[in-house]
PLY file of the C-alpha trace (Angstrom):
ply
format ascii 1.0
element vertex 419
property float x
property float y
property float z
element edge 418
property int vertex1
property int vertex2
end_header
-23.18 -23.71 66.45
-23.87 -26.81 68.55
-27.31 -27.29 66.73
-25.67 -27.62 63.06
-22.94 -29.62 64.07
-25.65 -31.95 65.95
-27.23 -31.68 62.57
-24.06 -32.92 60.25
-22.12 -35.13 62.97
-23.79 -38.42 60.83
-22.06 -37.04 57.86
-18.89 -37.10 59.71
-18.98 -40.96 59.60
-16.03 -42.84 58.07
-18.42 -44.75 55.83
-19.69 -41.32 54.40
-16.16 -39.39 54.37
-14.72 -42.02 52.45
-17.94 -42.26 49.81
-17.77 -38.27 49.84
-14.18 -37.41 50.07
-14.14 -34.21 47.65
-17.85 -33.02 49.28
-16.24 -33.37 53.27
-12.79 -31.77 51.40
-14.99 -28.98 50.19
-17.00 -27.89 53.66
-13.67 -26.44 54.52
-13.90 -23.93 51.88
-18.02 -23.62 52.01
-17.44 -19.89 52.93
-15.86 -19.27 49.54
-18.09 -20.60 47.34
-21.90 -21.14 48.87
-23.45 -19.99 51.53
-23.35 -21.36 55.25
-26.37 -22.98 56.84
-26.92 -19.98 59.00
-24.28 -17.63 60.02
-22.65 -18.14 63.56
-23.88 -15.34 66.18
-21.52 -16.73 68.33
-24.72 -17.87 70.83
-24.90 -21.84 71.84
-27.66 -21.35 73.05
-31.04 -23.58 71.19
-33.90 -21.64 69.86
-36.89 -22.01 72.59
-38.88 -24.44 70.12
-36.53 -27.03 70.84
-36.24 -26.79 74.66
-38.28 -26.99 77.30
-40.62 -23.96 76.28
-42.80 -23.15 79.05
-42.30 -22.17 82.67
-43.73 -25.31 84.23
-40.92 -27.48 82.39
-43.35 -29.79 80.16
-41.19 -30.38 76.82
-43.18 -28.33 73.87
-43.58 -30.74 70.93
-44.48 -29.82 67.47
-47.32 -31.58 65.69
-46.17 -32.61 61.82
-48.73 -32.48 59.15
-47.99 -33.33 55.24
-50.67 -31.81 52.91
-49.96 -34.03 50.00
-49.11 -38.13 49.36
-47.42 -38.15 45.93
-44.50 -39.17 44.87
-42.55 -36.46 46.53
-45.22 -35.93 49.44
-44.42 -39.38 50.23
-40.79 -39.15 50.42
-41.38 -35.66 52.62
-43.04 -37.74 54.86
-40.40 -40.16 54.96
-37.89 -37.69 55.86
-40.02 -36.13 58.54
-40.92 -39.30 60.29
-37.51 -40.78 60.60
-36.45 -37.33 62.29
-39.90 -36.98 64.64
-38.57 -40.39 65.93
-35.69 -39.22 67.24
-36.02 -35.51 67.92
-37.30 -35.34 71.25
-39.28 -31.63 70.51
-41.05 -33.33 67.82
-44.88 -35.94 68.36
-43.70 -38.91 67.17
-47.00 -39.36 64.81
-46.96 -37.52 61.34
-49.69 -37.33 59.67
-50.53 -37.22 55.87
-53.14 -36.33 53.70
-53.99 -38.55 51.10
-56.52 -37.54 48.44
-58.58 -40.28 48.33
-58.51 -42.79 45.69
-59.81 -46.31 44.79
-57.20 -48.85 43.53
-57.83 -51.29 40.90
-58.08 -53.71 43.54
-61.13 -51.78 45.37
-59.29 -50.88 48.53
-58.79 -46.86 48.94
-55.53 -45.97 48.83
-55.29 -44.41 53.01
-56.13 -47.99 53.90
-54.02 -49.47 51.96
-50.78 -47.04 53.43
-52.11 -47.43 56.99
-52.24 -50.85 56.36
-48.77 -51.70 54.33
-47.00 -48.28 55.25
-46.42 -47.80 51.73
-47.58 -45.68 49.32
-47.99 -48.52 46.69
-49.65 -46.44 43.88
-47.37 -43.18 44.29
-44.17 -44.47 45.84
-44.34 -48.43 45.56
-41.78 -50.41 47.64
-40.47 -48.06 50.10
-41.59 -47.95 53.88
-43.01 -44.69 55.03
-41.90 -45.25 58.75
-44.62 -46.53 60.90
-45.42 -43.48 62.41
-46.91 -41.95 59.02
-50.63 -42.25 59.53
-52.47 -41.51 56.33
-55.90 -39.48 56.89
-58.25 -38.62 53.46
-60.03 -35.81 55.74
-58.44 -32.60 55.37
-59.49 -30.70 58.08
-59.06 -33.87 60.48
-55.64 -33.99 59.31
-54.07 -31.20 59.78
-55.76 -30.59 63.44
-53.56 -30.11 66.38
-50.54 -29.64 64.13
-48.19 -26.65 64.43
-45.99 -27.59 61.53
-47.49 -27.77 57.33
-45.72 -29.39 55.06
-47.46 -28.58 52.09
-46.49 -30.68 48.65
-49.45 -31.19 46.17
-49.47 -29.61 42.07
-49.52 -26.36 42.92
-52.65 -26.13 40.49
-54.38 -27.43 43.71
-53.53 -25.12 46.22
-55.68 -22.03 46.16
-58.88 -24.93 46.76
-56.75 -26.51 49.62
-56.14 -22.91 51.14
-60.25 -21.90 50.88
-60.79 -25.27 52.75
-58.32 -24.54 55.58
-59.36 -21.59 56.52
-59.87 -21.02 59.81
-59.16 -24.33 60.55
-55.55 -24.19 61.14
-53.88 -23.23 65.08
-53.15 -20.02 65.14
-49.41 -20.70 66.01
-48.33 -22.46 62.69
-45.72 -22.69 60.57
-45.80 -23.89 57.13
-43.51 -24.76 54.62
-44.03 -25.31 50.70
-42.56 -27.98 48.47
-44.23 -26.73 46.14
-42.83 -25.57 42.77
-45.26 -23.36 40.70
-46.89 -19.93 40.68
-51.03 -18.80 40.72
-51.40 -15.95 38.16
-53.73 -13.57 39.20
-55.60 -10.30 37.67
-52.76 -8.21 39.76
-50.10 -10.00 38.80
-47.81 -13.36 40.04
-48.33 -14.76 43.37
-45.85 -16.97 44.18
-47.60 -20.20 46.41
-45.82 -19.69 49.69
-47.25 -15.67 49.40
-51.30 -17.85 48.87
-50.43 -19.71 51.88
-49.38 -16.74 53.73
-52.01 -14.63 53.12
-55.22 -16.77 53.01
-53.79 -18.70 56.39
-52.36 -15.77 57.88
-49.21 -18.08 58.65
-45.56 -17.64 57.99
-44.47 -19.86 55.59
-41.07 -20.92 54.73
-40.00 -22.78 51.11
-37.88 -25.90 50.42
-36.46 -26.82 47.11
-33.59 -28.80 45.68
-31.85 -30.96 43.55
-34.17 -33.48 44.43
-35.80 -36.65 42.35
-38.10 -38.00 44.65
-37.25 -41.73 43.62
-33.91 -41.27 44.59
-34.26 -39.86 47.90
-36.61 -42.65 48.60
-33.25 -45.10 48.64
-31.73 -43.01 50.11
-29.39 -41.89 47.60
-27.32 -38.55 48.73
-29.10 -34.98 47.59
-29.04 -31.70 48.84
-31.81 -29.02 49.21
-32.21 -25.06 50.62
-34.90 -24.02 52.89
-35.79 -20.44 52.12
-36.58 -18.02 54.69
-37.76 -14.72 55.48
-37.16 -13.31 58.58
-37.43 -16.12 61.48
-33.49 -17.94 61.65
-34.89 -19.84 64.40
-37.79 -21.17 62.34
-35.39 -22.00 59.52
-33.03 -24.11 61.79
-36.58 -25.70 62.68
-37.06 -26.91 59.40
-33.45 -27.75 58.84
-33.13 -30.14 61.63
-36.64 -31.67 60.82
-35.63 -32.60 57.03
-32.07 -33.40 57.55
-30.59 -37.15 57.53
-27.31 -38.44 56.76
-28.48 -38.79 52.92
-30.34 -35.37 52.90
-28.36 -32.20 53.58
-30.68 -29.11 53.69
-28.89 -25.34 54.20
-31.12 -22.41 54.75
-31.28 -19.25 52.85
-32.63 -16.16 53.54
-34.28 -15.53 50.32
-37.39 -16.82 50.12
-38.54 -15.72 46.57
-35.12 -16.89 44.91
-35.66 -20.01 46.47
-39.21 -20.67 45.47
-38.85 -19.35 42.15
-36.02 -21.15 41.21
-37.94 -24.21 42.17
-40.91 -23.15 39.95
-38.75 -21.58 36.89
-36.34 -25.03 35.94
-39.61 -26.71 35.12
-39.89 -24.74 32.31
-36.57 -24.73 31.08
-36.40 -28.99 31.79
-39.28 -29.16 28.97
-37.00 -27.55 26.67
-34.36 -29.72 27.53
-36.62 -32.88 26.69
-37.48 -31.24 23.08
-33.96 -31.40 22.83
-33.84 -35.19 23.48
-36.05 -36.14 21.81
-35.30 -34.53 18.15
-31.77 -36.16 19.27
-29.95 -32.28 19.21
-26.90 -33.63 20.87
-25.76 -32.66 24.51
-24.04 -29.60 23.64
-27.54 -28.37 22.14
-28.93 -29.16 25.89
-25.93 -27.49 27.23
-26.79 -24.36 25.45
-30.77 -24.74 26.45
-30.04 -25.07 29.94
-27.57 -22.25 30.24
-29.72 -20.26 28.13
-32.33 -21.03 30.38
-30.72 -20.10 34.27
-29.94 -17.12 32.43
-33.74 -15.96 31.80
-34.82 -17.92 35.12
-32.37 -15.27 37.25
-33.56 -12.76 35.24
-36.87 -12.98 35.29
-36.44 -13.43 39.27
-34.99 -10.24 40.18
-37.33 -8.47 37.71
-40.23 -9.95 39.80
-38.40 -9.43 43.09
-35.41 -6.44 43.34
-34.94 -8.83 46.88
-33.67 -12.26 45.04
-29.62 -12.76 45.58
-27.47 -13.82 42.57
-25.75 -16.21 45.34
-29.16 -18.24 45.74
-28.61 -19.80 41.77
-25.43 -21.45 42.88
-27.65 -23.38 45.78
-28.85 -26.67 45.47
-32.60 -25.08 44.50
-30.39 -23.07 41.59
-27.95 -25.16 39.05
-28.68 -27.90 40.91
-31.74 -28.66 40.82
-31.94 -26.97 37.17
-29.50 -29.68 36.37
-31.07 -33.32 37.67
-34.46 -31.87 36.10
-32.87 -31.31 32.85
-31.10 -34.82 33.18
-34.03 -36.94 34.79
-37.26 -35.39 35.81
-40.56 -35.90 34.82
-41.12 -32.46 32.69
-38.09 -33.71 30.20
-39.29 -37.69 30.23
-42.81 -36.28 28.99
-41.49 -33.14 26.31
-39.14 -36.25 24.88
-41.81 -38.13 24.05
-44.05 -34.99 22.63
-41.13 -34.08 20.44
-40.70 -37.68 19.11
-44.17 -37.57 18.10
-43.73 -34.43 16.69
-46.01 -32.35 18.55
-49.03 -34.78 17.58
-50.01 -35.81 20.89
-50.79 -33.54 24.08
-48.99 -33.17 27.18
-52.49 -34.06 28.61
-52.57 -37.94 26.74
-48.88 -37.95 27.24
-49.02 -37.17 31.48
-51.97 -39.87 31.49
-49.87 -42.30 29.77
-46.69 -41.85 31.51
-47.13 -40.45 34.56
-49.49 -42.84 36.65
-51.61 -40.26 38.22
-48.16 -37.80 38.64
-48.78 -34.04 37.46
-46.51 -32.31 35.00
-45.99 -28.77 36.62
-43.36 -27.66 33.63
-46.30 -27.10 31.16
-48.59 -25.18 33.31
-46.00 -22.88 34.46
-44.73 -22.19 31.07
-48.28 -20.75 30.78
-48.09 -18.61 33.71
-45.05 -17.30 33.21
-46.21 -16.43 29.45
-49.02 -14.77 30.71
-46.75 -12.60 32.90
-44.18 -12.24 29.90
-47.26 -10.69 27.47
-48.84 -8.89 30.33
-45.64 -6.90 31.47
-44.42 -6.73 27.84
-41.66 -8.96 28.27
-41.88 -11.46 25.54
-38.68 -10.74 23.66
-36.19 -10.56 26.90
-37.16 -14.10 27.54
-36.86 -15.85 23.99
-36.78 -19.21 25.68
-39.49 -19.06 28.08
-41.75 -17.55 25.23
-40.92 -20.10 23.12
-41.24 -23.09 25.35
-45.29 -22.02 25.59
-45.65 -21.45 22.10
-44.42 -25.24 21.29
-46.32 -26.32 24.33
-49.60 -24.87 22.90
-48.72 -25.99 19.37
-47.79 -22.84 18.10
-44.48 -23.82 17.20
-43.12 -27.17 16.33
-40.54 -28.79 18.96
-37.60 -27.89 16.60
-37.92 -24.14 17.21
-36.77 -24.32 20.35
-33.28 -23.93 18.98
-34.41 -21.47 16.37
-36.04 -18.96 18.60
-33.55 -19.59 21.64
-30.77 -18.50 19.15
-32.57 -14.95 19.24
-30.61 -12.65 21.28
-32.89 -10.46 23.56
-33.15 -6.46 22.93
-31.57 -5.76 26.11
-32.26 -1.97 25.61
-35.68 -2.78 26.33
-34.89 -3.00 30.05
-33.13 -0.32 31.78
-29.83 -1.57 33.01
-31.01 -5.10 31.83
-27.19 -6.41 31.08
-26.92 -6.64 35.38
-29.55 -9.21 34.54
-28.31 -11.07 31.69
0 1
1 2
2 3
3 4
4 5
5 6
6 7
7 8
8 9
9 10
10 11
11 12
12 13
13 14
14 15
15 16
16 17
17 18
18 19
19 20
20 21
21 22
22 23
23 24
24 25
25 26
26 27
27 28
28 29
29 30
30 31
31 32
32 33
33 34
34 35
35 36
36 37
37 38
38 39
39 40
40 41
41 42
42 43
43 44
44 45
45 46
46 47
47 48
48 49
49 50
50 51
51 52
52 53
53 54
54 55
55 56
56 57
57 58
58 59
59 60
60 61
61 62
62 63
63 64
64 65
65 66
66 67
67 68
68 69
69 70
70 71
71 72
72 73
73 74
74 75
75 76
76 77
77 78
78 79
79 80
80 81
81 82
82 83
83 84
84 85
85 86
86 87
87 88
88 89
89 90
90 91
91 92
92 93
93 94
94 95
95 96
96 97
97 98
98 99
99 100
100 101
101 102
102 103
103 104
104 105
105 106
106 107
107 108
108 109
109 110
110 111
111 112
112 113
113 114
114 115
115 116
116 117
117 118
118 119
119 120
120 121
121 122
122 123
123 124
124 125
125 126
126 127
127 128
128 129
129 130
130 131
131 132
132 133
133 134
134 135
135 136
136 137
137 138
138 139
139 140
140 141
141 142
142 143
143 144
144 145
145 146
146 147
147 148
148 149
149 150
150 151
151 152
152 153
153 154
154 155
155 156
156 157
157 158
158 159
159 160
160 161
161 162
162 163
163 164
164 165
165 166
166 167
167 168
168 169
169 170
170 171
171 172
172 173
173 174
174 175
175 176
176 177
177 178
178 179
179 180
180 181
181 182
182 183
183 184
184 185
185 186
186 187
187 188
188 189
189 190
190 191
191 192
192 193
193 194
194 195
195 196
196 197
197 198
198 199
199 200
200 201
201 202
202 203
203 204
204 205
205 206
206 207
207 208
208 209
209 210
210 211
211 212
212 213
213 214
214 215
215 216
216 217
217 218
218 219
219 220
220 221
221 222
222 223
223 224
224 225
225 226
226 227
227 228
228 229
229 230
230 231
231 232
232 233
233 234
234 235
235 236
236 237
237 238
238 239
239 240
240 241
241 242
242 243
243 244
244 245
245 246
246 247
247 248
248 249
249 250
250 251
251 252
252 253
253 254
254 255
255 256
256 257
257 258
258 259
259 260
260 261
261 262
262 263
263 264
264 265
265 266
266 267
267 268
268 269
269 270
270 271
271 272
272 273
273 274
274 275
275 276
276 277
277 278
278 279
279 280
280 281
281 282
282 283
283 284
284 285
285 286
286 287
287 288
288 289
289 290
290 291
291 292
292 293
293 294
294 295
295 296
296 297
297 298
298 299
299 300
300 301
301 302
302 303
303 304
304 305
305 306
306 307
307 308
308 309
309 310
310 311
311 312
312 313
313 314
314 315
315 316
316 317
317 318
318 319
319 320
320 321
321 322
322 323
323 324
324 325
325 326
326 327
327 328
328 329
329 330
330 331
331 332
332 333
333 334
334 335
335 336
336 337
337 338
338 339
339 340
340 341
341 342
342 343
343 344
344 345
345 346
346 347
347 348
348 349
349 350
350 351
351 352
352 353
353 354
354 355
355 356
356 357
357 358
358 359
359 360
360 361
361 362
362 363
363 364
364 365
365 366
366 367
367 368
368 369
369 370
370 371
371 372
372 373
373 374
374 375
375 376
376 377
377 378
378 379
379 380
380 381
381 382
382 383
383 384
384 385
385 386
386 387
387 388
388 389
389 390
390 391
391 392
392 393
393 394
394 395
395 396
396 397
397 398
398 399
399 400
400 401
401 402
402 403
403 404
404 405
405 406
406 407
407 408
408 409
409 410
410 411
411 412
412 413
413 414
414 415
415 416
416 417
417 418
């Protein structure tokens, strides 16, 4: 397809081939072992969002909105306004909502990024792009835009949903960044589903192996856009997120996606109690196997939909892996374990963190709550257990003891296509 390899042709660049070798080595055999971008329908021919869409030949342009201006939220935007730039169906202007806050030197923190185009207090020393405008008024922000980027905690989002309401265009797309789950009376509901269905929009996910601070330097990473049923908005959101350092691949698996972004959270906080009571790294070997074990599992109970191929994605191992290694959830449980359970996640997020959100520790709690509710508790020893420490129920050291326990698989019918 002309769009994809307009898409990749940076990455064919000597400088990157010869940094890359084995990944360029590798696309040659990408139908073997991952899944393609999109699958060829032998058609050349551009989706009508990015040509000339209507009859009287005026270029249509989507409008770029970022709900959120963390650490992440900030890099999103980063992404998205070097591509806006120089995509010609894109506005050049991206906005951003910031929720407002005073710094310690009095100025609020919009004026300061309109002012510096940086992000000093979530993403300090890296240049947003001068078309990021930052805008503390919700509804002001995301007027006129066609495109949502939504990245905030996803404890947030049901309140930023109520608020929009009605005040979004009737033809737009979103996408989530977001990597968590609301759990309702009825059961799980999955964030792009809240945006869906209180916005009546379509909304797409993107997740990945992807630490924020890296990306921000532009270090190489990979991520999957999930879809449901629109190709053509996938490819959208493809060509808007890709760079040279940032290869994104669409899926059409939209829960697999998003809950593989939500469920390595949880398993990451196991993988810093194992840090930080010094277990070794085969010990973290075993927690994080152990762990995209139950998180498939647990998927396809959830949703019969969710494809086995979607783990092997950047949003699967991947990402389960640089969380495990370096992300936030296993910097915090480290230092919980190495005081021995004596000090919250709460004191420990304030302390650490700078304003950041743990999501690990509140979805550990959601998913327990689904686990009891559904009668699950002993087919996911890990997850269970994870919650129990978090709570103090347990002390840090049990996550080895109880993650030892071997599920009774004859509690679910044909449970061993799971595990």
């Amino acid at each position: 397809m002309r769009l994809l390899s307009s898409l990749y042709l940076p990455l064919k660049q000597p400088f990157i081939r010869k940094r890359f070798p084995c990944f360029f080595h590798s696309l040659s055999l990408s139908s073997l072992f991952m899944a393609p971008a999109f699958e060829d329908n032998n058609s050349e021919t551009l989706p009508s969002s990015f040509s000339s869409g209507s009859d009287d030949g005026v270029l249509h342009k989507s409008k770029v909105t970022v709900v959120g201006s963390g650490n992440w939220g900030s890099v999103a935007s980063k992404l998205i306004a070097s591509n806006t730039l120089r995509l010609s169906s894109f506005h050049d202007e991206v906005r951003m909502w910031v929720f407002e806050e005073t710094l310690p030197s009095g100025e609020k923190l919009t004026d300061v990024i309109n002012r510096t185009n940086e992000n000093t207090k979530y993403l300090p020393g890296i240049k947003l792009g001068k078309n990021v405008v930052a805008d503390p008024d919700l509804e002001n922000a995301v007027k006129d835009a066609n495109m949502l980027v939504f990245v905030t905690p996803h404890q947030f989002m049901e309140g930023i949903c109520k608020r929009l309401v009605g005040k979004v265009n009737g033809d737009v797309e979103a996408i989530s960044l977001i990597k968590g789950m609301e759990v309702k009376r009825e059961g799980p509901c999955m964030i792009s589903t809240l945006i869906s269905e209180q916005l009546g929009v379509s909304c797409c996910v993107l997740m990945g192996a992807n630490i924020a601070n890296e990306i921000a330097v532009e270090k190489f990473s990979e991520a999957t856009v999930g879809y449901r049923d629109n190709r053509e908005i996938a490819e959208k959101w493809v060509q808007l997120f890709s760079t040279p350092y940032f290869m994104v691949t669409a899926v059409q698996d939209v829960e697999g996606v998003e809950l593989c972004g939500t469920l390595k959270n949880v398993v990451a906080i196991a993988a810093g109690f194992v840090d930080g009571l010094e277990m070794g790294n085969n010990t973290k070997a075993a927690i994080m196997r152990i762990g995209l074990r139950e998180m498939r599992a647990f998927s396809k109970l959830l949703f019969s939909s969710v494809k086995d191929s979607t783990f092997f994605e950047s949003c699967g191992v991947a990402d389960l892996i640089t969380t495990c290694l370096g992300g936030r959830n296993r910097k915090v449980a480290e230092a919980f374990a190495k005081n021995e359970g004596k000090r919250s996640f709460d004191d420990l997020e304030a302390e650490m963190l700078q304003g950041q959100k743990l999501q690990g520790v509140s979805t550990a709690r959601e998913v327990y709550e689904v686990l009891s509710h559904r009668g699950w508790l002993e087919l996911f020893p890990l997850f269970a257990t994870v919650h129990e420490i978090c709570v103090g129920h347990l002390p840090p050291s049990a996550i080895v003891e109880y993650s030892e326990r071997k599920p009774r698989l004859s509690l679910l019918e044909g449970s061993t296509q799971y595990y």
